[in-house]
C-alpha positions as CSV (number, residue, x, y, z in Angstrom):
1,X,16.3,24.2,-9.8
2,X,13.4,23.7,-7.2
3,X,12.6,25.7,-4.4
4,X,11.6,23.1,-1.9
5,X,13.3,23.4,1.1
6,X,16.6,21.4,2.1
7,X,16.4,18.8,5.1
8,X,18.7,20.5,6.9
9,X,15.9,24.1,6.5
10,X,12.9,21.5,7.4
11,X,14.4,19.9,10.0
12,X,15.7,23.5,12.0
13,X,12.0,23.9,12.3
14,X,11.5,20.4,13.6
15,X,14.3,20.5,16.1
16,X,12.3,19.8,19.2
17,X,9.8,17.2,18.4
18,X,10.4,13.7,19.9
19,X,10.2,10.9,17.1
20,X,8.3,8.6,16.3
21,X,5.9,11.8,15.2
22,X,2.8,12.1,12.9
23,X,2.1,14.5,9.9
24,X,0.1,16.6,12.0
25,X,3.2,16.8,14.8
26,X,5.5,17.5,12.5
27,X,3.1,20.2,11.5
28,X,2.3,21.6,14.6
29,X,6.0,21.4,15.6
30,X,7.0,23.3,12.6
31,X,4.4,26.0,12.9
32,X,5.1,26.5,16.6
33,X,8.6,26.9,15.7
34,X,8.1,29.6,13.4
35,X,8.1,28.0,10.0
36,X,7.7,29.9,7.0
37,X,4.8,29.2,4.5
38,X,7.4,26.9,2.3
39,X,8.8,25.0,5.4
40,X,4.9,24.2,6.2
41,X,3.4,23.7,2.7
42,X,6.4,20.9,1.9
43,X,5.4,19.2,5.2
44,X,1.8,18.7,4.2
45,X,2.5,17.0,1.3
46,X,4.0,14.5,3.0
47,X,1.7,10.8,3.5
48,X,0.2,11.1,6.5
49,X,1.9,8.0,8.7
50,X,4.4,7.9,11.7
51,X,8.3,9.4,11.0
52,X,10.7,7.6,13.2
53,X,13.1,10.3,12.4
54,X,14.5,13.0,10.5
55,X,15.9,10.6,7.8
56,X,12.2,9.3,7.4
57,X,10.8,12.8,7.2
58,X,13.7,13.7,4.0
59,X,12.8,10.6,2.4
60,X,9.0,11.1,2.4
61,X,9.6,14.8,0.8
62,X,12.0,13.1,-1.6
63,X,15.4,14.1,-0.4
64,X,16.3,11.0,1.0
C-alpha cells in the first residue's frame, strides 16, 4: 500500500486557491495552508503546467 496522500488530504490543503493554478501555486497554497512534508513533496512531483482544477491536480499525481 502507498503512502501518498489521497486527493481528498491534497486538496484540504489547496482549498483556497483559485484555478487555473501553476505548480508553484499549488505549492505556495499548500504550504501557506499548513501542509505537512508529504502533502508538499507529492505536489512537487507534479509537471509543472497550469491545473484547471482539482480533478487535473489528482490526475497529474496519478489518482485520477
Amino acid at each position: 500500500m502507498s503512502n501518498q496522500p489521497t486527493p481528498i488530504e491534497i486538496q484540504k490543503y489547496l482549498s483556497g486557491i483559485d484555478y487555473p493554478a501553476g505548480k508553484e501555486q499549488l505549492l505556495a497554497t499548500a504550504e501557506d495552508e499548513g501542509a505537512p512534508e508529504g502533502i508538499l513533496n507529492a505536489l512537487q512531483a507534479v509537471p509543472d503546467r497550469e491545473y484547471s482544477g482539482p480533478s487535473a491536480v489528482s490526475e497529474a499525481l496519478g489518482n485520477g
